[in-house]
GUKE-626160 format. One record per residue (C-alpha): residue in three letters; x, y, z; residue number from 0. Coordinates in pm, 1 decimal, m for minus. Layout:
<r><resn>ALA</resn><xx>X</xx><yy>Y</yy><zz>Z</zz><resi>NUM</resi></r>
...
***
This chain:
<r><resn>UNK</resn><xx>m1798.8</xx><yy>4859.9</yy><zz>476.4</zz><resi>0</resi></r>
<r><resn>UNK</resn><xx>m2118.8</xx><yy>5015.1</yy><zz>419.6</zz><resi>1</resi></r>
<r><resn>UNK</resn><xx>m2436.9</xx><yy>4908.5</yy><zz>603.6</zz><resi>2</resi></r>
<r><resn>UNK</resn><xx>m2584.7</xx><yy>4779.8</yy><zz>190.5</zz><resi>3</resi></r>
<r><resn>UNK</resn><xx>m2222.4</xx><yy>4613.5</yy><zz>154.3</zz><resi>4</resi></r>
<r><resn>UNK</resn><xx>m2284.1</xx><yy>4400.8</yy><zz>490.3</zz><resi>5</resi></r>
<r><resn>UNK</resn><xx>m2636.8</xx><yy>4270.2</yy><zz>393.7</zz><resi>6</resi></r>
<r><resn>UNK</resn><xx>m2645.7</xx><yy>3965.0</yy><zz>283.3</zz><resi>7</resi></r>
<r><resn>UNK</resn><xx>m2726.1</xx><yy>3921.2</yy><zz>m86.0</zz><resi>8</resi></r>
<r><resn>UNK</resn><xx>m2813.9</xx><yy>3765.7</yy><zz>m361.1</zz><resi>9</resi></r>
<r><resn>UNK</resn><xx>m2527.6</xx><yy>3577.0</yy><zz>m381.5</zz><resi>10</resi></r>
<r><resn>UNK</resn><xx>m2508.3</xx><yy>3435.6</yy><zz>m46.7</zz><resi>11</resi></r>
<r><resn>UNK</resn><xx>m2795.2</xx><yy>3311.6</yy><zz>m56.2</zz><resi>12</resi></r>
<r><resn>UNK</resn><xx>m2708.4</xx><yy>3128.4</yy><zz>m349.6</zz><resi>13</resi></r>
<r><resn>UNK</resn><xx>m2400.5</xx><yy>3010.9</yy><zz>m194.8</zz><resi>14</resi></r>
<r><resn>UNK</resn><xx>m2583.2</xx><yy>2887.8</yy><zz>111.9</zz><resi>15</resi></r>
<r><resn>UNK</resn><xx>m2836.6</xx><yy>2659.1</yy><zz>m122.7</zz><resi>16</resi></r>
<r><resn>UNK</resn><xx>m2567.3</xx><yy>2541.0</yy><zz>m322.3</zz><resi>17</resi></r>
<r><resn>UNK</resn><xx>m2389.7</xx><yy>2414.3</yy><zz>m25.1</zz><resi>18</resi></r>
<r><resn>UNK</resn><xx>m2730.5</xx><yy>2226.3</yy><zz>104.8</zz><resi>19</resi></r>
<r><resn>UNK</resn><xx>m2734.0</xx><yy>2108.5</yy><zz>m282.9</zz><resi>20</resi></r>
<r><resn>UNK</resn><xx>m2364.3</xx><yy>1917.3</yy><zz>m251.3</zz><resi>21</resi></r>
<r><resn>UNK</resn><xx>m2433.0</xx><yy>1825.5</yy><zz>19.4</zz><resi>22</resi></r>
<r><resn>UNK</resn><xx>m2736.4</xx><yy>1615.2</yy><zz>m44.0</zz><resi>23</resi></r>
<r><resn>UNK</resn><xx>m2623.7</xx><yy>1505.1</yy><zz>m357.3</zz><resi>24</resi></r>
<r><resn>UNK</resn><xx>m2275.3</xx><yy>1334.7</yy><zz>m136.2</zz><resi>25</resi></r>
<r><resn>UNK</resn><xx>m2532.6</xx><yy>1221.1</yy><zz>108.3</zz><resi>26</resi></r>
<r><resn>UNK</resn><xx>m2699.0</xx><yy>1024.3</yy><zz>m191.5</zz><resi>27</resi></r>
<r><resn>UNK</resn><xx>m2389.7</xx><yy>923.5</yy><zz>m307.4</zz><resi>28</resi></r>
<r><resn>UNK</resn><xx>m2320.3</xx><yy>750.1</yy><zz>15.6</zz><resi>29</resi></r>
<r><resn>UNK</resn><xx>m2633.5</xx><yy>615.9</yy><zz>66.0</zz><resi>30</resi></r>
<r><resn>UNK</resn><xx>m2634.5</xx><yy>429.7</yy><zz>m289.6</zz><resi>31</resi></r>
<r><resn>UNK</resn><xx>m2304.5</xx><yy>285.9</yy><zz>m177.1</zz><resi>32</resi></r>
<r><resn>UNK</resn><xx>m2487.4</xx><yy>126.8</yy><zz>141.0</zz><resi>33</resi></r>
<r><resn>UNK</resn><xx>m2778.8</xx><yy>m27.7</yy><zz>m83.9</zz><resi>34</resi></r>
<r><resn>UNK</resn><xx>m2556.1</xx><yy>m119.8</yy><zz>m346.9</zz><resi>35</resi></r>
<r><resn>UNK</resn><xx>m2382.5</xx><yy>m346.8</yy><zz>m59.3</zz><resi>36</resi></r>
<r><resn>UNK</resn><xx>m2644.5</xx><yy>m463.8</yy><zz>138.0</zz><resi>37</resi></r>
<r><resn>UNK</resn><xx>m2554.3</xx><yy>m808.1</yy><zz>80.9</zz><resi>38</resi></r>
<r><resn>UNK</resn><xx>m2196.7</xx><yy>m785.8</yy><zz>15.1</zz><resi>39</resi></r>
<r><resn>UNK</resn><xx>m2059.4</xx><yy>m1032.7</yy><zz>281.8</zz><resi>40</resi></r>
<r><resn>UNK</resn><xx>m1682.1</xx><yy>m1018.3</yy><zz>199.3</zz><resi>41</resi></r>
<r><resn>UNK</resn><xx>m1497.6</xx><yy>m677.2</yy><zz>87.0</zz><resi>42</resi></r>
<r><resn>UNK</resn><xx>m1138.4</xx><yy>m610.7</yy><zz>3.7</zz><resi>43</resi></r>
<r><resn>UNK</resn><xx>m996.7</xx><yy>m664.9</yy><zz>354.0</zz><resi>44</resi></r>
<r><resn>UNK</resn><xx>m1243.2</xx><yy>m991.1</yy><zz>413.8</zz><resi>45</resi></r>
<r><resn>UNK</resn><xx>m1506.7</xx><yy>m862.8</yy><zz>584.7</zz><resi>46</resi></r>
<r><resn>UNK</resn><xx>m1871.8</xx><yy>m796.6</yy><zz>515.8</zz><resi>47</resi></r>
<r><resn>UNK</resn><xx>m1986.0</xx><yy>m436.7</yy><zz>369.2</zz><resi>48</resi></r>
<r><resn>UNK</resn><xx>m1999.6</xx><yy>m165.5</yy><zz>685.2</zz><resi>49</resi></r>
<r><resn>UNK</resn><xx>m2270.8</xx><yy>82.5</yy><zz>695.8</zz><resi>50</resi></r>
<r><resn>UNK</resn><xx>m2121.6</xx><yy>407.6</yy><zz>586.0</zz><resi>51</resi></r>
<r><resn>UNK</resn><xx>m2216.5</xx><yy>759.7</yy><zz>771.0</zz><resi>52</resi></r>
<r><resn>UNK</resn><xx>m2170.4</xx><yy>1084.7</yy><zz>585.6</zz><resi>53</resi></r>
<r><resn>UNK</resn><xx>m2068.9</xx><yy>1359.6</yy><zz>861.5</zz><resi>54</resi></r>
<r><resn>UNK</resn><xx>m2176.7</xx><yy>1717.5</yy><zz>799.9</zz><resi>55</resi></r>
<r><resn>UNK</resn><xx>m2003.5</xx><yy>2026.4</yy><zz>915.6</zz><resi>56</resi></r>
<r><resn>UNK</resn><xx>m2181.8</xx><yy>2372.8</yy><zz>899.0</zz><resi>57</resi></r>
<r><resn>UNK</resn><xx>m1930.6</xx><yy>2669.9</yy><zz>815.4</zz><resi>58</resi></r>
<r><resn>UNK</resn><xx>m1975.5</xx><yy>3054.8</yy><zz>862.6</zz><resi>59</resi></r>
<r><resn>UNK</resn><xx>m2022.3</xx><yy>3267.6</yy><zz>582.7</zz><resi>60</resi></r>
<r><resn>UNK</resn><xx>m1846.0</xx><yy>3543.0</yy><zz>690.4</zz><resi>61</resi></r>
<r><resn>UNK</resn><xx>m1648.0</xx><yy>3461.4</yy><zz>1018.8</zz><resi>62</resi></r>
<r><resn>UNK</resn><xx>m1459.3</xx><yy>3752.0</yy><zz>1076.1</zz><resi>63</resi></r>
<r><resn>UNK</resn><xx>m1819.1</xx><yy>3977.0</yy><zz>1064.2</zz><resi>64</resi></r>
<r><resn>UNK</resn><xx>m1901.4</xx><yy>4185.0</yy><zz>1373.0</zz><resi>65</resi></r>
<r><resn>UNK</resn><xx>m2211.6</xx><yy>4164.5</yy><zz>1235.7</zz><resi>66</resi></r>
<r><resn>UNK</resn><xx>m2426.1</xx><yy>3851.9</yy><zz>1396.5</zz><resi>67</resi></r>
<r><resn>UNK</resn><xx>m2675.9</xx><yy>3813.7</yy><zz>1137.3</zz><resi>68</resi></r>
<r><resn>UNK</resn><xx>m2417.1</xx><yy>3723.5</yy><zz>878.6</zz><resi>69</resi></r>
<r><resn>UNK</resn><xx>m2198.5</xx><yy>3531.1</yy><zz>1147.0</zz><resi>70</resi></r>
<r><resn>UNK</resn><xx>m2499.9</xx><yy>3307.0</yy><zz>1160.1</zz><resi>71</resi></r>
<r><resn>UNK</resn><xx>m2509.3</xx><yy>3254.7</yy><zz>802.8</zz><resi>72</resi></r>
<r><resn>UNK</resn><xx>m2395.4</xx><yy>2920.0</yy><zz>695.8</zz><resi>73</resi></r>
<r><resn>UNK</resn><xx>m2332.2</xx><yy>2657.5</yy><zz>501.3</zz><resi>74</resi></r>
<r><resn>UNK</resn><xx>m2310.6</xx><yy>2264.6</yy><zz>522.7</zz><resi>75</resi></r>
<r><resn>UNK</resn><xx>m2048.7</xx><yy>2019.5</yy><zz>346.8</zz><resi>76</resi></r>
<r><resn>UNK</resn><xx>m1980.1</xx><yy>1645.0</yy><zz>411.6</zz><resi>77</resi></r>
<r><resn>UNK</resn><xx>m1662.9</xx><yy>1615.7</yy><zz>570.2</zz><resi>78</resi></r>
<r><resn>UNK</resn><xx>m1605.0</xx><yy>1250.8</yy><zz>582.4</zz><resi>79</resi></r>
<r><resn>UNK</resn><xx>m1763.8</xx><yy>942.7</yy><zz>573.2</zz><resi>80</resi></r>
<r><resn>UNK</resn><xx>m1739.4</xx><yy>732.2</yy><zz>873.8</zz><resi>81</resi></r>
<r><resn>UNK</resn><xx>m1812.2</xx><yy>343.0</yy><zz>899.8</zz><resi>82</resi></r>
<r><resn>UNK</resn><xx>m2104.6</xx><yy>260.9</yy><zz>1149.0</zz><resi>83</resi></r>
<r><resn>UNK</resn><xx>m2002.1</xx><yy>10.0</yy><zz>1388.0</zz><resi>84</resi></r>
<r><resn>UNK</resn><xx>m2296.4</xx><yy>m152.4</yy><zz>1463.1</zz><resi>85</resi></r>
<r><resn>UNK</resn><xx>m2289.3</xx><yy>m569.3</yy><zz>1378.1</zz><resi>86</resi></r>
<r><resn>UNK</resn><xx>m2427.6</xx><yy>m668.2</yy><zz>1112.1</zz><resi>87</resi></r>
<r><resn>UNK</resn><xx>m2691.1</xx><yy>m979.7</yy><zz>1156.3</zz><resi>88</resi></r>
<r><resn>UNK</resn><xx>m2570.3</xx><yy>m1347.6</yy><zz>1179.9</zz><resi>89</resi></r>
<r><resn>UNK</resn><xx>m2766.8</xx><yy>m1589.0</yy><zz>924.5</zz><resi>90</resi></r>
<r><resn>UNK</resn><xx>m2780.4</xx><yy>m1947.9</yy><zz>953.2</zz><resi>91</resi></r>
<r><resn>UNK</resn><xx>m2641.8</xx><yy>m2088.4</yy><zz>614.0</zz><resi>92</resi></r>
<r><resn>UNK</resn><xx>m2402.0</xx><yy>m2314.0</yy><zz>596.2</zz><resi>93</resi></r>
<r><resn>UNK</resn><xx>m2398.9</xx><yy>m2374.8</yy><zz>263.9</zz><resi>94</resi></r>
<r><resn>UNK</resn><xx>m2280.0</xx><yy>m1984.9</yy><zz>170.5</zz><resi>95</resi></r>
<r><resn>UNK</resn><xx>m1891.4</xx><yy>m1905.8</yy><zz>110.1</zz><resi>96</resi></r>
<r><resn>UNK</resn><xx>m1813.2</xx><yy>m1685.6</yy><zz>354.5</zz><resi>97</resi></r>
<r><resn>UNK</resn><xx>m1990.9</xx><yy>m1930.8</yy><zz>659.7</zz><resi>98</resi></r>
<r><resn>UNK</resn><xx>m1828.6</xx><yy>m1949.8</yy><zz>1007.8</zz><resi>99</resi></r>
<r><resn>UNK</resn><xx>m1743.6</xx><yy>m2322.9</yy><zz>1114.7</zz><resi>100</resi></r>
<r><resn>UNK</resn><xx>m2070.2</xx><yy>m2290.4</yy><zz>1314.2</zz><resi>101</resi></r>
<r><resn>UNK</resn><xx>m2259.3</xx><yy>m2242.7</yy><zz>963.1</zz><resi>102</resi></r>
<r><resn>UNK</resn><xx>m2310.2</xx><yy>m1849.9</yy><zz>1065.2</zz><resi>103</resi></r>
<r><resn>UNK</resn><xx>m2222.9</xx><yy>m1595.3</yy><zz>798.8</zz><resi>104</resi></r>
<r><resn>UNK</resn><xx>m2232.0</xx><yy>m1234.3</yy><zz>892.6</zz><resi>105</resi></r>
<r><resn>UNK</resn><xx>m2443.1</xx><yy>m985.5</yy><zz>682.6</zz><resi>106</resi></r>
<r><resn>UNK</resn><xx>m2376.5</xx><yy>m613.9</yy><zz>605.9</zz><resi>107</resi></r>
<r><resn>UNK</resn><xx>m2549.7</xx><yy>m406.9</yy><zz>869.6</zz><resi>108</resi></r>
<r><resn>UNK</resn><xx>m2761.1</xx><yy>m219.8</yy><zz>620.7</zz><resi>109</resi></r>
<r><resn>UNK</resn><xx>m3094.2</xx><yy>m182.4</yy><zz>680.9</zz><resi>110</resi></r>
<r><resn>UNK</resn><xx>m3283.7</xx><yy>m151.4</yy><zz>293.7</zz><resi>111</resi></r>
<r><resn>UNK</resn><xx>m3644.2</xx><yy>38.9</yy><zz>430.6</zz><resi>112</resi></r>
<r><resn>UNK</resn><xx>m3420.7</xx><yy>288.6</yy><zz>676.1</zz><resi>113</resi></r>
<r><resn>UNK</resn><xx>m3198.3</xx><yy>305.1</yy><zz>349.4</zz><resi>114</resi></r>
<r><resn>UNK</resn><xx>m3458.9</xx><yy>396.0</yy><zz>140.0</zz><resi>115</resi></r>
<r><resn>UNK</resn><xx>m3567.7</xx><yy>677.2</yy><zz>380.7</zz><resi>116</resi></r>
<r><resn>UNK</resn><xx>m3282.7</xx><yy>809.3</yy><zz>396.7</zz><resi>117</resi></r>
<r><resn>UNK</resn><xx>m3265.2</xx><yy>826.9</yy><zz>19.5</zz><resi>118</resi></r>
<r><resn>UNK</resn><xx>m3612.0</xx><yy>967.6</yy><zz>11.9</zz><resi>119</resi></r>
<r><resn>UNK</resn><xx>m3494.5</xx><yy>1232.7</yy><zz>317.9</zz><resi>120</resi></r>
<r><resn>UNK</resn><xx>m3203.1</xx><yy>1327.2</yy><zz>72.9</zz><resi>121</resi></r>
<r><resn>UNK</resn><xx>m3383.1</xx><yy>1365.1</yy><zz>m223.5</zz><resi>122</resi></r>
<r><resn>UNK</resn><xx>m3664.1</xx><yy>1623.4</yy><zz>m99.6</zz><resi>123</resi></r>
<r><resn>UNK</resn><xx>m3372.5</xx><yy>1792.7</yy><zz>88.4</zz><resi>124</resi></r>
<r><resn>UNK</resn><xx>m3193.0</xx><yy>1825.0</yy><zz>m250.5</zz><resi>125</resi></r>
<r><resn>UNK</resn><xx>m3581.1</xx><yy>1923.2</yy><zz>m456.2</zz><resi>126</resi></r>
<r><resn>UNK</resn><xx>m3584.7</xx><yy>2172.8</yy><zz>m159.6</zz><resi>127</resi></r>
<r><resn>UNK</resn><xx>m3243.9</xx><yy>2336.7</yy><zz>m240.6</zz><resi>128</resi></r>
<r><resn>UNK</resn><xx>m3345.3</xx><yy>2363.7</yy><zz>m649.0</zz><resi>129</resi></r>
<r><resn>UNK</resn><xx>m3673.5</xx><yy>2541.2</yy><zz>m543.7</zz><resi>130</resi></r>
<r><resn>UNK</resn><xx>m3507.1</xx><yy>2789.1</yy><zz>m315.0</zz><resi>131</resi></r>
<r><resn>UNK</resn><xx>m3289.3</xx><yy>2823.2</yy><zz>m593.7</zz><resi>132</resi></r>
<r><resn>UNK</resn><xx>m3516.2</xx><yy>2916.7</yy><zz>m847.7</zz><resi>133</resi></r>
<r><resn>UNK</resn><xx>m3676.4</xx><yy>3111.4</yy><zz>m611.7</zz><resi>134</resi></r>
<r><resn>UNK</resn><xx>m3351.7</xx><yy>3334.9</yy><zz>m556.7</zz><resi>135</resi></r>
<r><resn>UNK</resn><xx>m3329.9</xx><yy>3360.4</yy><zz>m969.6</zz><resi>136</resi></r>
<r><resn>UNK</resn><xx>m3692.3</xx><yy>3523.3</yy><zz>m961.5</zz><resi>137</resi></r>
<r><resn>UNK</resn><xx>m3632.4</xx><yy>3755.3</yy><zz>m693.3</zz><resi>138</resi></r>
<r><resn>UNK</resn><xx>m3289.9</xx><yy>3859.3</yy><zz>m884.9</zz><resi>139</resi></r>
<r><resn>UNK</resn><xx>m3469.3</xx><yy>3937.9</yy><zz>m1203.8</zz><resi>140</resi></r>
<r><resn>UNK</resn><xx>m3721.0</xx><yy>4094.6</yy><zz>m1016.0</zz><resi>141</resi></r>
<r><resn>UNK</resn><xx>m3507.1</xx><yy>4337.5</yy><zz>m872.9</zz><resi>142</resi></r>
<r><resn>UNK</resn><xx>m3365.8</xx><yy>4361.8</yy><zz>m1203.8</zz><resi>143</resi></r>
<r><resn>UNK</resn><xx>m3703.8</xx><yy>4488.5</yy><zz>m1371.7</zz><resi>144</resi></r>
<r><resn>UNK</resn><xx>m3759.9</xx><yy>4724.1</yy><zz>m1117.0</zz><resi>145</resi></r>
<r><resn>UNK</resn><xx>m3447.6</xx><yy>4904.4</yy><zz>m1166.7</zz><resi>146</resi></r>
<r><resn>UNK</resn><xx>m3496.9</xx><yy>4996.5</yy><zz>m1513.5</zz><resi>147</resi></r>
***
């Protein structure tokens, strides 16, 4: 391979925003699903709504490379989604459905305002990814001026 052929490119570069781009937008995904149920105290199987964790992974772009700058290009992806085990809170309201015999109904153990950051986290993560994106575009056509 020749020393221009082991650079990383254009197209990695790409490849690295886009993954940071999925990612976020899974990341969202999940989080929506935890404000959506923040009061959601019986599910499917009975029990309140569990906080939901996406996990990220980062992956080489070129493994194999002898090369160590473009071993320590990456990417990121969400690999699963795990349930947060914390308890949720216990509310006092004996007059709600799902209430213990002691009156006691458990709540979802999502927090709305470290939600919302989160989703605020996510979402300049994801505005970051489109600019770096646009910026790659520009350089590209840049490049492409110059060599005509």
């Amino acid at each position: 391979m020749s020393a221009i052929g082991a650079t990383p490119g254009i197209f990695t570069a790409l490849e690295v925003a886009g993954s940071g781009l999925s990612a976020e937008r899974a990341r969202m995904n999940v989080i929506a699903s935890n404000l959506a149920n923040a009061r959601t105290t019986r599910g499917a199987d009975g029990q309140p709504y569990r906080r939901l964790d996406p996990v990220f992974q980062s992956r080489s772009v070129s493994p194999g490379s002898f090369d160590p700058v473009l071993r320590s290009i990456k990417t990121v992806e969400m690999t699963r989604v795990q349930p947060d085990q914390t308890p949720g809170q216990l509310v006092y309201d004996p007059q709600h459905p799902d209430a213990d015999a002691a009156g006691y109904v458990e709540l979802p153990n999502v927090n709305v305002v470290t939600e919302m950051v989160n989703m605020m986290t996510a979402s300049r993560a994801y505005e970051a990814g489109v600019t770096s994106i646009e910026s790659i575009k520009q350089m590209a056509a840049s490049a492409l001026r110059i060599g005509r």
